[in-house]
C-alpha positions as CSV (number, residue, x, y, z in Angstrom):
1,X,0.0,0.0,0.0
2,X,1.2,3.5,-0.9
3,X,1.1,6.0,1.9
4,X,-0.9,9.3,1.0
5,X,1.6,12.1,0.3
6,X,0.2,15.6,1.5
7,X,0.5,18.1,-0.5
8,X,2.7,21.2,0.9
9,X,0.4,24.6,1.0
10,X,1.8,28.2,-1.0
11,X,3.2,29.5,2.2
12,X,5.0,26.2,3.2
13,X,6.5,26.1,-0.5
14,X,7.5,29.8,0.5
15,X,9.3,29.6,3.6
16,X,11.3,26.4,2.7
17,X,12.5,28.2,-0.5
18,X,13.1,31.6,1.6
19,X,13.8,30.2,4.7
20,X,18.1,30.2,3.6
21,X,17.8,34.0,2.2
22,X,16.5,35.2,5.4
23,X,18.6,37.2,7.6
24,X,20.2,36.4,10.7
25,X,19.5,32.8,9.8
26,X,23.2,31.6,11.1
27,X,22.2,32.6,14.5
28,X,20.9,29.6,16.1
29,X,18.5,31.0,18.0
30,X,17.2,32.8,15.0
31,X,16.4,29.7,13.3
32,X,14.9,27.6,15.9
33,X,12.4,31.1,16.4
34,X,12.0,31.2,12.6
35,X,11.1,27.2,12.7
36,X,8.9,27.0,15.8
37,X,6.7,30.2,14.3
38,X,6.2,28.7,11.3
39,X,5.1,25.4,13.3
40,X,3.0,27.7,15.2
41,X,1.3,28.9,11.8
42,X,0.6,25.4,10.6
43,X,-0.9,24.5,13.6
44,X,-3.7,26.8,14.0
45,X,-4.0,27.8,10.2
46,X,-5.6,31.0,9.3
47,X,-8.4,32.5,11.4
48,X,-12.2,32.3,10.8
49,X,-14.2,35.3,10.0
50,X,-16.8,34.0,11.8
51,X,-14.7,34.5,15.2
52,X,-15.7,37.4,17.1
53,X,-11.9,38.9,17.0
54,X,-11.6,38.6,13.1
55,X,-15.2,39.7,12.5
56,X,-15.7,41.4,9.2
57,X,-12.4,41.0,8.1
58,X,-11.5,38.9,4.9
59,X,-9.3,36.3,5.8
60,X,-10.3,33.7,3.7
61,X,-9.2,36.4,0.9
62,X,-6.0,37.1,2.7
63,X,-5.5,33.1,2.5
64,X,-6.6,32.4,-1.0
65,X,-3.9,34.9,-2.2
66,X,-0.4,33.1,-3.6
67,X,1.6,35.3,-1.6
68,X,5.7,35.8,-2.4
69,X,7.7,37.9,-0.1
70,X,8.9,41.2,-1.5
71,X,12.4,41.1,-3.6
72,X,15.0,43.4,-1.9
73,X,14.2,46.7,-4.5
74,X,17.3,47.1,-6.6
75,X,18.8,51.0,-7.4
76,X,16.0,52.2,-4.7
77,X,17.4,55.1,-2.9
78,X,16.3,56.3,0.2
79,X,15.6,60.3,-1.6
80,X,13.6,59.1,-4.0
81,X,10.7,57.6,-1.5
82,X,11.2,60.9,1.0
83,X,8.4,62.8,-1.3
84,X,6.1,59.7,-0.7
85,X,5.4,60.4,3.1
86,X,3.7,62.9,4.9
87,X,6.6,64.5,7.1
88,X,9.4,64.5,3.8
89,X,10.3,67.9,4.8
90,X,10.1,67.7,9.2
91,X,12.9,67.4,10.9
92,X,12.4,63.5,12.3
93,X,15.3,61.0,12.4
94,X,14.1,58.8,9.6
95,X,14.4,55.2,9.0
96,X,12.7,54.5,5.4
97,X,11.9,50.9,4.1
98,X,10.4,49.9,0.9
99,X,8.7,46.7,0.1
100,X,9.8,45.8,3.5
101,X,13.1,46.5,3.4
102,X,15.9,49.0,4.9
103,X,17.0,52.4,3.1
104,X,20.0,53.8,4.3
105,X,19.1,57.8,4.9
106,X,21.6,60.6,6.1
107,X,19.1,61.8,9.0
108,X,18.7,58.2,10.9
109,X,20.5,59.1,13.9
110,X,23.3,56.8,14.3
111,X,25.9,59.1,16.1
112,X,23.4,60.4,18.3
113,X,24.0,58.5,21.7
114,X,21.1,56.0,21.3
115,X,20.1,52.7,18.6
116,X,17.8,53.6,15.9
117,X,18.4,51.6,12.8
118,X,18.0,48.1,10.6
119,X,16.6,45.6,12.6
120,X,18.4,42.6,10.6
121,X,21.9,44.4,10.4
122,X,21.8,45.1,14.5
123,X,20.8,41.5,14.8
124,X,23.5,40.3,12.7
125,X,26.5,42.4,14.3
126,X,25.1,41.9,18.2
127,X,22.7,39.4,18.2
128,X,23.1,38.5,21.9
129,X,21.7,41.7,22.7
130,X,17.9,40.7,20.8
131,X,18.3,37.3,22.4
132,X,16.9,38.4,25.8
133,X,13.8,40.0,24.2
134,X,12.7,37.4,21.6
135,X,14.8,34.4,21.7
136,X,12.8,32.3,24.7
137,X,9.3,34.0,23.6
138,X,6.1,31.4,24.1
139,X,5.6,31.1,20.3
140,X,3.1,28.8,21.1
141,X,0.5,31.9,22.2
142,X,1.3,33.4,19.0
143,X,-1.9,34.0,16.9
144,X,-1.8,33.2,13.3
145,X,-0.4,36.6,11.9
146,X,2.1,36.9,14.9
147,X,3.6,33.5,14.0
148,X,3.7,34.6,10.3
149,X,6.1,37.3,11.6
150,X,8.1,35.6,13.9
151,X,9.0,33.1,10.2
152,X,9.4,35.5,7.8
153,X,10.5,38.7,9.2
154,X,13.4,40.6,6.6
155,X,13.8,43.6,8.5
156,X,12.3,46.0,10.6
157,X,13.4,49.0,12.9
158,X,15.1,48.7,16.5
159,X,14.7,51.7,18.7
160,X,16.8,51.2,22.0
161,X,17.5,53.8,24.4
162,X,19.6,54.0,27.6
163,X,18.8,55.1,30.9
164,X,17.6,58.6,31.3
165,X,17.8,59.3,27.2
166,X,15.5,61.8,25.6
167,X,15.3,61.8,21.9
168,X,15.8,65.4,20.6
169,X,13.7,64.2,17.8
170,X,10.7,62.3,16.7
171,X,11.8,59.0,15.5
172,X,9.6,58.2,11.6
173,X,9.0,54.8,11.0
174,X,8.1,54.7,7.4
175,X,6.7,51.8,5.5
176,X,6.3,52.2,2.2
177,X,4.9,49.3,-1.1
178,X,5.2,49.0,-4.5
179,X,3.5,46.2,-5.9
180,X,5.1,44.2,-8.0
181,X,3.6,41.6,-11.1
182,X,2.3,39.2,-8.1
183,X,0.7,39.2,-5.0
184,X,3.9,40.2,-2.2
185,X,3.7,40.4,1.5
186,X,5.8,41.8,3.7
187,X,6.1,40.9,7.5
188,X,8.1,44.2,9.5
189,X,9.6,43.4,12.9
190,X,9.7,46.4,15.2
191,X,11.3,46.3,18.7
192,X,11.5,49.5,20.9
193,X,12.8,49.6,24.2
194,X,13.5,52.3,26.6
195,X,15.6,52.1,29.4
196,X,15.0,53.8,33.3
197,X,13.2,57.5,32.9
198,X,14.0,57.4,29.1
199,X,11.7,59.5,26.8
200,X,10.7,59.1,22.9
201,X,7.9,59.6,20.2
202,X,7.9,57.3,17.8
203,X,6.1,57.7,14.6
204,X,4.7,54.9,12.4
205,X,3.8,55.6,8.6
206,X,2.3,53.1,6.5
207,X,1.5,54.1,2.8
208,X,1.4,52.3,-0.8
209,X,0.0,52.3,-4.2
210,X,-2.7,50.4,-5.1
211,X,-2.5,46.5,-5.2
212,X,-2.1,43.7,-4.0
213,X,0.4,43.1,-0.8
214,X,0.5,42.1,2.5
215,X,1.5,44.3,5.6
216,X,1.8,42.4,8.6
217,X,3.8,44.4,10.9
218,X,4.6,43.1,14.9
219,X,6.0,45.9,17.4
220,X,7.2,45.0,20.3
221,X,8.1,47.5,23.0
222,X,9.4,47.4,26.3
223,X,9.1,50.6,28.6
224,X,11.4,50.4,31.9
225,X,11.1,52.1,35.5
226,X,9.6,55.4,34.6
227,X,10.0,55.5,30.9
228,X,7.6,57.7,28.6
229,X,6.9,56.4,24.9
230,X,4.3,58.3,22.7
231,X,4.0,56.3,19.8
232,X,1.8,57.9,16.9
233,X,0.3,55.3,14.0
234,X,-0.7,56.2,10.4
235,X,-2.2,53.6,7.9
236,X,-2.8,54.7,4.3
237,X,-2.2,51.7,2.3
238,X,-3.8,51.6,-0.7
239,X,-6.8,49.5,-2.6
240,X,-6.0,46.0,-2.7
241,X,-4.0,46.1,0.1
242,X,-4.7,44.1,3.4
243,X,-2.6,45.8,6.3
244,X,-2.4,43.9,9.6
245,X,-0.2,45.0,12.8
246,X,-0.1,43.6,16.2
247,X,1.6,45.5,19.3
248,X,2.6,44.0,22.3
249,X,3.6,46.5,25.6
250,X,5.4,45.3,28.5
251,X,4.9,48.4,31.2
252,X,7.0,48.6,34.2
253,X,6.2,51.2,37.2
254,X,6.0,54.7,36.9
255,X,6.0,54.1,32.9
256,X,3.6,55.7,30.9
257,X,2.8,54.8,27.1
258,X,0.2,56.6,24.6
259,X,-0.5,55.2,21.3
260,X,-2.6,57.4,18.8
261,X,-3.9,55.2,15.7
262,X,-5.9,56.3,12.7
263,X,-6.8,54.2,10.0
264,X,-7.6,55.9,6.6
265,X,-5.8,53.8,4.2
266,X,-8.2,52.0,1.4
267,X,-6.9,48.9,2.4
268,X,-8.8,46.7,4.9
269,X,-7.3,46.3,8.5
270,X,-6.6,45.3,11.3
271,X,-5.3,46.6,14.8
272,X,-4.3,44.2,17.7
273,X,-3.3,45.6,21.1
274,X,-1.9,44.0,24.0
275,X,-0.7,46.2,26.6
276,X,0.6,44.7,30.2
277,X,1.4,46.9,33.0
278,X,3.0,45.1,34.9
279,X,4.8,47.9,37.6
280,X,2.8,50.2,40.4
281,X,1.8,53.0,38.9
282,X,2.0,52.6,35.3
283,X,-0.1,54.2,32.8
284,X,-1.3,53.7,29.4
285,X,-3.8,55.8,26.9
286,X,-4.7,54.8,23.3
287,X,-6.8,56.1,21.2
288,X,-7.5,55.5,17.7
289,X,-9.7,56.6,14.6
290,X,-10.6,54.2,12.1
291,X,-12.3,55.1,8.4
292,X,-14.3,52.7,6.6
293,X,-15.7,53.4,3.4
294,X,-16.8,51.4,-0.1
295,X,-16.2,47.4,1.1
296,X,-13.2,48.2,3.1
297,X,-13.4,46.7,6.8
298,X,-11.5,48.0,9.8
299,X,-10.8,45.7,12.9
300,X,-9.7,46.7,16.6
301,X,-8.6,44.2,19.2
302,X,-7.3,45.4,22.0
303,X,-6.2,43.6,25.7
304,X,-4.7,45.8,28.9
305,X,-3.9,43.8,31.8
306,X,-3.4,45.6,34.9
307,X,-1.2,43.6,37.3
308,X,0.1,46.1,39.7
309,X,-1.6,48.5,42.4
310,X,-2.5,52.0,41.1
311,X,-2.1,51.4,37.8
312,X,-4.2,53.0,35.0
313,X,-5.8,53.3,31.5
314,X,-7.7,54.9,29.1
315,X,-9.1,53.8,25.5
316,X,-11.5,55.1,23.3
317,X,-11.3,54.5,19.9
318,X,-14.1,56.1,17.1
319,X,-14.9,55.0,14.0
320,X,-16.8,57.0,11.0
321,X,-18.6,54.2,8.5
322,X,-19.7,55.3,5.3
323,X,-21.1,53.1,2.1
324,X,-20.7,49.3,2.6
325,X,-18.2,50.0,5.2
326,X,-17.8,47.4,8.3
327,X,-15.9,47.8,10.9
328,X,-15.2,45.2,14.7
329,X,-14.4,47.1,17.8
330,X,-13.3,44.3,20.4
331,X,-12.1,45.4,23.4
332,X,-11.0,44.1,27.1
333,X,-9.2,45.1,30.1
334,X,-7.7,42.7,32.9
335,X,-7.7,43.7,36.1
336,X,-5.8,41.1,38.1
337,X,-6.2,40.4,42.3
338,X,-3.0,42.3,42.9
339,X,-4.7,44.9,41.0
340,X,-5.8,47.1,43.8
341,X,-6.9,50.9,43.2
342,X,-6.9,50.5,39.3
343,X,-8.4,52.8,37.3
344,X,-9.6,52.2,33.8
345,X,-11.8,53.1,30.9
346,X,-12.6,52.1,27.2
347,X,-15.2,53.3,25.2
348,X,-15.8,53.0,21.4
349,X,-17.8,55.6,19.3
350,X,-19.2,54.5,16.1
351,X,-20.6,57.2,13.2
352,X,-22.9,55.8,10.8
353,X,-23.1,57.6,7.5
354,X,-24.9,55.3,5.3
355,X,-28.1,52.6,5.6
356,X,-25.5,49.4,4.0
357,X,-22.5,50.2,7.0
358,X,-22.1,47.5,9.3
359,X,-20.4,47.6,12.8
360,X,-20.0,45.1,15.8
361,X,-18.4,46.4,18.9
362,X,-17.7,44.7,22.2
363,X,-16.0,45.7,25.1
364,X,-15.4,44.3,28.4
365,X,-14.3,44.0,31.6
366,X,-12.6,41.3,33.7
367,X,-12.2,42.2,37.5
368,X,-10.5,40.2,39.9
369,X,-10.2,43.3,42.2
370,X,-12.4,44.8,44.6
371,X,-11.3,48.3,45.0
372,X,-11.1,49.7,41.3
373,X,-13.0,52.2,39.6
374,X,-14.0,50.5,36.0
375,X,-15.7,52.4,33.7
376,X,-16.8,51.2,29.8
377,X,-19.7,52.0,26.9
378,X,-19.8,52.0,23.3
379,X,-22.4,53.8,21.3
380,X,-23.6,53.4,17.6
381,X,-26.1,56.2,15.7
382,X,-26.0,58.8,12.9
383,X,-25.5,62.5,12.9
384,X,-27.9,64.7,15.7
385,X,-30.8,65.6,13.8
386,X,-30.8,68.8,16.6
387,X,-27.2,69.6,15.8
388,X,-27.4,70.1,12.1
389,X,-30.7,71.9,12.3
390,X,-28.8,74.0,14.6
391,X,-26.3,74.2,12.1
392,X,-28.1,75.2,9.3
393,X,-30.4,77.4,11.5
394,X,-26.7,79.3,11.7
395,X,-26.0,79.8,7.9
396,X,-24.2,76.4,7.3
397,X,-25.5,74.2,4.4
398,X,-27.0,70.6,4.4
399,X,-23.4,69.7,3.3
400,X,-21.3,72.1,5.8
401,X,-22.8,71.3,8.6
402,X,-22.1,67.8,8.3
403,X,-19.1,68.0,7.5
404,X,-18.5,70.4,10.6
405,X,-20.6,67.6,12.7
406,X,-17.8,65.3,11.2
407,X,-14.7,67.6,12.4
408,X,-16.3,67.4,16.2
409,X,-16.6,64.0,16.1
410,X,-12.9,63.1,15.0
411,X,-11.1,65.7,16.5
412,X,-11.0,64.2,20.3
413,X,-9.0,61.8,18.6
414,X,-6.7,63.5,16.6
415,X,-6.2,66.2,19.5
416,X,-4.4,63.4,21.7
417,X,-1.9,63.2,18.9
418,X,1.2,64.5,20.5
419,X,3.3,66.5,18.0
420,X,1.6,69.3,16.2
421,X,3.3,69.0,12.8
422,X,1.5,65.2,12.6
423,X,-1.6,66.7,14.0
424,X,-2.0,69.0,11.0
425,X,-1.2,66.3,8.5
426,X,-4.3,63.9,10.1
427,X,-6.6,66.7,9.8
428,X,-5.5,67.6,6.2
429,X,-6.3,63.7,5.6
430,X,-9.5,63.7,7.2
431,X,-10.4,67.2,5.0
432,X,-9.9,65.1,2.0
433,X,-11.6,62.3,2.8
434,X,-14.9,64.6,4.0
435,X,-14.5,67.1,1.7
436,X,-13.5,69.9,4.9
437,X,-12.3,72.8,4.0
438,X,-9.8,74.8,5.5
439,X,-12.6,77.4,7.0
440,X,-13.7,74.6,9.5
441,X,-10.2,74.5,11.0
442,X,-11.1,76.5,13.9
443,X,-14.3,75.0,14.8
């Protein structure tokens, strides 16, 4: 009797062709990572739409697709993809990658006292150093995207600074595609860390022409004894594209993280959020803005877990819908016994702008504590009738005073963006996308 031969899927085909290409993969410890996540993926397989955390989004596209990892971009130079982002002319340190991978550019700050560079060529030249934060991870509480990463990662940035460093800069992160003659994917892997009382805002800039790739992006950041992180998130991928990015935090005390996420890319996404604060007196506040129009879908999954006494949080993400639009809000916070005197919050906002826009949101609490103060909501519904008669009543138009209505909603969001020159750029975005015009700016 012959024994059945099973037949090996795209992505396995994939990673044992690319698997000798793939950088770092002398280091040891590299490979058995590479090996186990890729295990990990085969294991669990791609996720079902029809779970709650992956609601509305097309994975079954996302695995139909014969995806091939992006070719290293030959005679690219890091000048010519400067005009392609929104802060070409602010003075950031920049760290540009294209199709995934690493453009050398005169501003990243290499002589500045601090680690801001290639992920792969770090890992190559000190790759004891990266050992401590990813070599022993669990792979096997990876999800399915997340072990995806942890096999196929090319490059990435690696932000690390020492005790008591303050960037004099913002640090831009940006990601930029240019699909090729097939489906490509690319799979980013981001680690910042920042030692006792160090400070940084880091910016993350996702853009591409249309067609069809694969973002799937994992950031990892680790915040020490009273460090401060602001890190700022801009997705603008275009049609075709299917953009997916997980974060994990690892808090200690006294540290305090923000993360400001808006979502206006044509591309249909997804956010997932893990953030443990696991010192006293930590803190952590994320907000995010998500667009949705035509069939894209947007999806938010976000977990804080507070371990520690007196530790706190605040989310609220809002989304605007519009068309055939869907979008999935899932959200929970941990409050652990040890937990005491936590305070926390999450809420989600949705806008509903046409009668085919779909939305499911969910958040939730899980309290092991008895003396916290817990607070959560979400809310779905259209524009206040009362507000644009008011409006009108004013000398606005039917289509003015929406669009002002529209402004109000977004700007608690884009207000908790911490550097001004980003702030401007969001709400020159959002005036495209609504049709604002620069005479609402001061509403």
């Amino acid at each position: 009797m012959k024994e059945a031969v099973l037949e090996k899927s795209p992505l396995e085909v994939e990673f044992e062709q690319a698997a000798p290409y793939l950088p770092a993969g002398e280091i040891p410890w590299v490979e058995r990572l590479r090996k186990r996540s890729f295990e990990r993926f085969t294991q669990i397989g791609f996720p079902e739409e029809k779970n709650p955390g992956w609601k509305f989004f097309p994975a079954s596209k996302v695995q139909e697709t014969l995806w091939k990892l992006f070719e290293f971009p030959l005679n690219a130079r890091a000048g010519d993809l400067k005009d392609s982002s929104l802060f070409s002319h602010e003075d950031f340190f920049s760290l540009l990658f294209l199709n995934g991978h690493y453009l050398s550019d005169l501003k990243s700050p290499h002589s500045e006292g601090f680690i801001a560079g290639s992920l792969s060529a770090l890992l190559k030249n000190n790759p004891e150093r990266f050992e401590n934060f990813w070599g022993h991870r669990p792979v096997g509480n990876l999800g399915a995207f997340e072990a995806l990463n942890g096999a196929f990662f090319q490059d990435g940035a690696a932000i690390v600074l020492p005790r008591e460093f303050v960037s004099p800069k913002p640090i831009h992160l940006f990601f930029f595609n240019r699909p090729s003659n097939h489906a490509s994917m690319t799979h980013p892997l981001n680690l910042i860390a920042l030692g006792p009382r160090a400070k940084a805002v880091v910016i993350q800039e996702y853009a591409g022409e249309p067609g069809a790739c694969l973002t799937n992006t994992l950031t990892e950041i680790f915040l020490d004894e009273g460090a401060q992180l602001d890190l700022i998130i801009i997705e603008r991928e275009g049609a075709g594209a299917f953009h997916l990015e997980s974060i994990a935090v690892h808090q200690a005390s006294h540290s305090r993280f923000s993360a400001s996420s808006v979502f206006l890319g044509e591309s249909s996404s997804r956010q997932e959020v893990q953030v443990e604060l696991q010192g006293e007196d930590a803190e952590c506040l994320i907000n995010g803005l998500y667009r949705s129009n035509g069939s894209q879908s947007k999806n938010i999954k976000t977990t804080i877990t507070h371990s520690k006494s007196r530790t706190k949080s605040i989310e609220l993400y809002k989304g605007i819908l519009n068309g055939q639009g869907k979008a999935a809000f899932e959200g929970l916070i941990v409050v652990k016994p040890e937990a005491q005197k936590t305070d926390a919050s999450l809420y989600n906002k949705n806008l509903i702008l046409s009668e085919e826009s779909q939305v499911h949101t969910s958040p939730e609490f899980k309290i092991e504590a008895d003396d916290v103060r817990c607070k959560h909501g979400s809310a779905i519904g259209q524009m206040d009738a009362n507000a644009l008669f008011y409006l009108k009543s004013r000398g606005f138009g039917e289509k003015e005073a929406k669009e002002a209505l529209l402004y109000a909603f977004q700007s608690e969001v884009v207000n908790s963006i911490p550097v001004e020159s980003v702030r401007l750029a969001v709400l020159e975005l959002l005036s495209k996308k609504s049709g604002l015009e620069r005479s609402f700016d001061g509403l």
